[in-house]
C-alpha positions in Angstrom: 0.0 0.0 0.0 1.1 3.4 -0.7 2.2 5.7 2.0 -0.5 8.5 0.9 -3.3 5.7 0.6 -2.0 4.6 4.6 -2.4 8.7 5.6 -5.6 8.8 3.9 -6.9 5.8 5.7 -5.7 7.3 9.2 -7.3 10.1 8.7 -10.9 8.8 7.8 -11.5 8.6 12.1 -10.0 12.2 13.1 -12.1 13.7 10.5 -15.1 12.9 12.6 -14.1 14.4 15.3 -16.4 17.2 16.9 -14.1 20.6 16.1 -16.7 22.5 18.3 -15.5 19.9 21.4 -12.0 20.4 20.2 -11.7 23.9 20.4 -13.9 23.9 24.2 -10.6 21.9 25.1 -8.3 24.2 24.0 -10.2 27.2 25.4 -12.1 28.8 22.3 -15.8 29.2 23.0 -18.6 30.0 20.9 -19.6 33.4 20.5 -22.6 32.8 19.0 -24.4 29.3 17.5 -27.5 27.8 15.8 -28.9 25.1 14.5 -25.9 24.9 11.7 -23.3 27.0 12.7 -21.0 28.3 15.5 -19.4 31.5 15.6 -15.7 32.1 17.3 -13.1 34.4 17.7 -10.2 32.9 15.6 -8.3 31.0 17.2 -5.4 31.6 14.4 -4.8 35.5 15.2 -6.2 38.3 17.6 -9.5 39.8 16.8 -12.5 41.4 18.7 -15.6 40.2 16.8 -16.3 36.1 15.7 -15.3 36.0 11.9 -14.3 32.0 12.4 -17.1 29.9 11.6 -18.1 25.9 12.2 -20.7 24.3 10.0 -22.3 21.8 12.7 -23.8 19.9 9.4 -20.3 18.8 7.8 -17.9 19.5 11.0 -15.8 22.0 8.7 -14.5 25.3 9.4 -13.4 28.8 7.9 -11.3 31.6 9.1 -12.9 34.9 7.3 -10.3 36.9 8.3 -7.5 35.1 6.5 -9.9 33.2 3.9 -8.7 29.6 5.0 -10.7 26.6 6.1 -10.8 22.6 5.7 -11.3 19.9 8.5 -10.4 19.5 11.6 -7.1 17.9 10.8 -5.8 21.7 9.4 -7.1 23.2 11.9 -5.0 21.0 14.7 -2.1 21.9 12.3 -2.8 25.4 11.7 -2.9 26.1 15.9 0.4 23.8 16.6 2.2 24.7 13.7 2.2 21.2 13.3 2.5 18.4 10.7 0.0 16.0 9.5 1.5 13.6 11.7 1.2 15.5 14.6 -1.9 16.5 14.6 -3.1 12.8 14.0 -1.2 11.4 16.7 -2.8 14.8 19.2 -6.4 14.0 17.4 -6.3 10.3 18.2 -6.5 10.9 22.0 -10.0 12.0 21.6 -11.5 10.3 18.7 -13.5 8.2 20.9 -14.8 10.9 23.7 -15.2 13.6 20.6 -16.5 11.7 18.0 -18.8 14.2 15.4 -22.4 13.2 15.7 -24.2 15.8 12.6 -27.0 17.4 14.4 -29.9 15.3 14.3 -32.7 16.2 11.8 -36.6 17.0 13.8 -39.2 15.4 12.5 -41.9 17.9 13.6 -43.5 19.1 10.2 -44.9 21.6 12.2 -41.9 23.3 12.2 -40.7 22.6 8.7 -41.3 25.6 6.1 -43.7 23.4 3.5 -43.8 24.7 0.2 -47.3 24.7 -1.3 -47.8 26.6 -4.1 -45.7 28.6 -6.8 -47.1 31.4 -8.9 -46.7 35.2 -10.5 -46.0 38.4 -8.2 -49.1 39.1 -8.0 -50.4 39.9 -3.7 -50.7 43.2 -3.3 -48.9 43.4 0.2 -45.9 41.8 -2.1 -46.1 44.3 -4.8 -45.9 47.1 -2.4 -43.1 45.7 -0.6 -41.5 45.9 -3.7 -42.3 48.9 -4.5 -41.1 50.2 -1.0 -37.1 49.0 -2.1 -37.3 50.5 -5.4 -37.4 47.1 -6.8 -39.8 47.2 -10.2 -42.0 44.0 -10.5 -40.6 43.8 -14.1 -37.6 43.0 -12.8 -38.3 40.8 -10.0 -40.8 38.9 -11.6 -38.6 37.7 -14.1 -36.4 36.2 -11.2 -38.8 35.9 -8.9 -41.8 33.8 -7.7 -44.8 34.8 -5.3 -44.4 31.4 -2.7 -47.3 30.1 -0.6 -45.7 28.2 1.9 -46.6 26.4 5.7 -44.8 27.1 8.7 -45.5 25.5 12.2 -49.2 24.7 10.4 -50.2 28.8 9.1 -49.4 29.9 5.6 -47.7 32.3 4.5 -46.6 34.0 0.8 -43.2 35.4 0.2 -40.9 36.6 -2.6 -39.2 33.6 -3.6 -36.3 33.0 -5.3 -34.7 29.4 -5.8 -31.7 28.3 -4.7 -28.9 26.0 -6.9 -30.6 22.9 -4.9 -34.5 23.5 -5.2 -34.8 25.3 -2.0 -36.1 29.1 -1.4 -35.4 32.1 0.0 -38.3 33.8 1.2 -39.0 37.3 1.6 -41.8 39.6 2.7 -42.2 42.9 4.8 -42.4 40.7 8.1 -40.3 37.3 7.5 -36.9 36.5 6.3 -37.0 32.4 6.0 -35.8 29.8 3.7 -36.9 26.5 2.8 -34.7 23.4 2.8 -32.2 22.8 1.7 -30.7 26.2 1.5 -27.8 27.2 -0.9 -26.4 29.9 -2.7 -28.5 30.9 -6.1 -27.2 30.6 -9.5 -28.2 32.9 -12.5 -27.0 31.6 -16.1 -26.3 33.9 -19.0 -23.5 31.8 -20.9 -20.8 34.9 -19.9 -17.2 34.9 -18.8 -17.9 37.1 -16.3 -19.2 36.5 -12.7 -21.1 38.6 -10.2 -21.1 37.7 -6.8 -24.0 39.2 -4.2 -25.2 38.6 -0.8 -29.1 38.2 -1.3 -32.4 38.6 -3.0 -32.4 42.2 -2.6 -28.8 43.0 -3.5 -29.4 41.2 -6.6 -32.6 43.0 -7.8 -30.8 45.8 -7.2 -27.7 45.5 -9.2 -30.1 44.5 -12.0 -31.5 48.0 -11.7 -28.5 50.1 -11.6 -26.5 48.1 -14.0 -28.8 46.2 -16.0 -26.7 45.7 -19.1 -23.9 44.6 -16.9 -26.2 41.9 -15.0 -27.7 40.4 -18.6 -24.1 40.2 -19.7 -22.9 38.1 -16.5 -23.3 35.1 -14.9 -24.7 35.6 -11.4 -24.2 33.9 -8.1 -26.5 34.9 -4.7 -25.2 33.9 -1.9 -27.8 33.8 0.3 -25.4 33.3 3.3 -21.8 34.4 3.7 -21.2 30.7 4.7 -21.8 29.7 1.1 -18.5 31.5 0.0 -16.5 27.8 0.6 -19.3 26.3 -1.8 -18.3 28.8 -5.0 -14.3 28.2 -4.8 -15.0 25.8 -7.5 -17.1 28.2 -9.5 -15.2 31.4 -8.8 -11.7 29.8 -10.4 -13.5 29.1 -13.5 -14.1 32.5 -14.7 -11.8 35.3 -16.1 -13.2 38.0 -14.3 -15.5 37.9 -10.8 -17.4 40.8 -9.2 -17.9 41.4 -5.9 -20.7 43.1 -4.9 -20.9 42.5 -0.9 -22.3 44.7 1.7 -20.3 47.7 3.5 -20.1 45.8 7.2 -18.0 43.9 9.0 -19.2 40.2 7.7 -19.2 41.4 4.3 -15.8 43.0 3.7 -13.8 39.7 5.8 -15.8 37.7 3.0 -15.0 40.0 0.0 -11.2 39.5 1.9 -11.5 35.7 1.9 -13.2 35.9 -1.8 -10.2 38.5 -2.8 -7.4 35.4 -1.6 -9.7 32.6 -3.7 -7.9 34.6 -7.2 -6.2 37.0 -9.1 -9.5 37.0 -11.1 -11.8 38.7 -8.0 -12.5 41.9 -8.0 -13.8 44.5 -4.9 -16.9 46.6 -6.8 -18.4 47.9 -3.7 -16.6 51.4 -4.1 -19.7 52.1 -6.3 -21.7 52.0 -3.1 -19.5 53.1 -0.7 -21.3 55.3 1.8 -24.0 53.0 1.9 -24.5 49.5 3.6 -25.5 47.6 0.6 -26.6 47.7 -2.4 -30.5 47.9 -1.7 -29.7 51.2 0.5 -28.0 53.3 -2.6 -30.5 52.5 -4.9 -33.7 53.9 -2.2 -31.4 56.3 -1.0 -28.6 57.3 -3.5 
């Protein structure tokens, strides 16, 4: 057997093991969590608000501030400036009393955003939420769906737009949900060039102050700044990429991870600069 096919096989258990529980024992605690993810203060570098994420789905993390992630393995390797061997040997202490257990799915439908019907804009509480961000139904409608959906057993209609996996994210003047499973969006106009936003909103925008830009692009929505691991793949493939992330904290450490994917990426928030997103320039600017 080869040695890389013996490493590989070593490290099949240690992947498993919980990186939450991990960093407990070496003294990093959540700043924040939910259902899917965990927030920290890096534990790579000094900082004073949690850029360093945990998936608690696929036990992986990413370090916004420096735009590097992977399993728990580099992260043991990362912190002890270690090698692979090391961090195996440290890792294999706990693989019993750590192991990663994905959190466990609930089988309340109650609780579970159904999906019942798909349609045209047409509710009149949606059209005027539109028309409150500046958003012409032209434009959304051609992206766009008005969504029926059931939530702990009351409906509910949203602005809908689909994800790359058949879920929806869901917007209205009250709600900001999602449906499952959630994932960046993907907008296909055979193009070279890529355009990268946060969510529903920044997108309809962009398509309003640069519309022959957006139908000459390829678009992605993120939907969540966690879905910026998802699009390495994606973003390497084009010549040029766009950024078009919101003016805050959260989006300029992902435009910064974004920015070390390529030579390709590209900052365009300066043409919204002054404002937090894209959404707020075009109702205000």
């Amino acid at each position: 057997m080869r040695r890389e096919d013996n490493i590989s096989k070593s490290c099949e258990s240690p992947r498993n093991i919980c990186i939450v529980k991990t960093l407990a024992k070496l003294g990093h605690f959540p700043s924040k969590t939910s259902e899917k993810e965990a927030w920290f203060l890096s534990p790579l570098r000094s900082e004073t608000q949690a850029s360093f994420n945990v998936s608690l789905v696929k036990n992986l993390w990413y370090d916004f501030g420096i735009g590097k992630g992977g399993s728990i393995i580099d992260l043991i390797m990362a912190i002890k400036s270690c090698s692979i061997k090391e961090a195996l040997e440290y890792l294999q202490r706990d693989t019993i009393s750590f192991h990663f257990n994905p959190p466990v799915k609930k089988i309340d439908l109650r609780k579970k955003i159904q999906i019942i019907t798909l349609g045209s804009l047409e509710h009149s509480a949606l059209l005027g939420y539109l028309k409150s961000r500046n958003i012409p139904i032209e434009i959304a409608e051609k992206y766009c769906k008005e969504v029926w959906y059931r939530c702990k057993s009351k409906k509910y209609f949203a602005i809908g737009l689909e994800n790359n996996f058949g879920g929806w994210e869901l917007r209205n003047k009250y709600y900001k949900n999602s449906s499952s499973p959630k994932s960046y969006s993907f907008i296909d106009h055979s193009s070279e060039r890529l355009l990268v936003t946060e969510g529903i909103f920044d997108f309809l925008s962009l398509i309003v102050l640069e519309e022959d830009l957006v139908n000459s692009s390829d678009l992605i929505v993120l939907n969540s700044l966690a879905f910026i691991i998802d699009i390495k793949n994606i973003v390497s493939k084009y010549p040029e990429v766009l950024l078009f992330l919101d003016n805050d904290t959260a989006g300029e450490k992902a435009t910064a991870a974004l920015l070390n994917f390529s030579d390709n990426i590209t900052d365009s928030s300066s043409c919204y600069k002054g404002y937090k997103d894209l959404n707020e320039k075009l109702m205000l600017g």
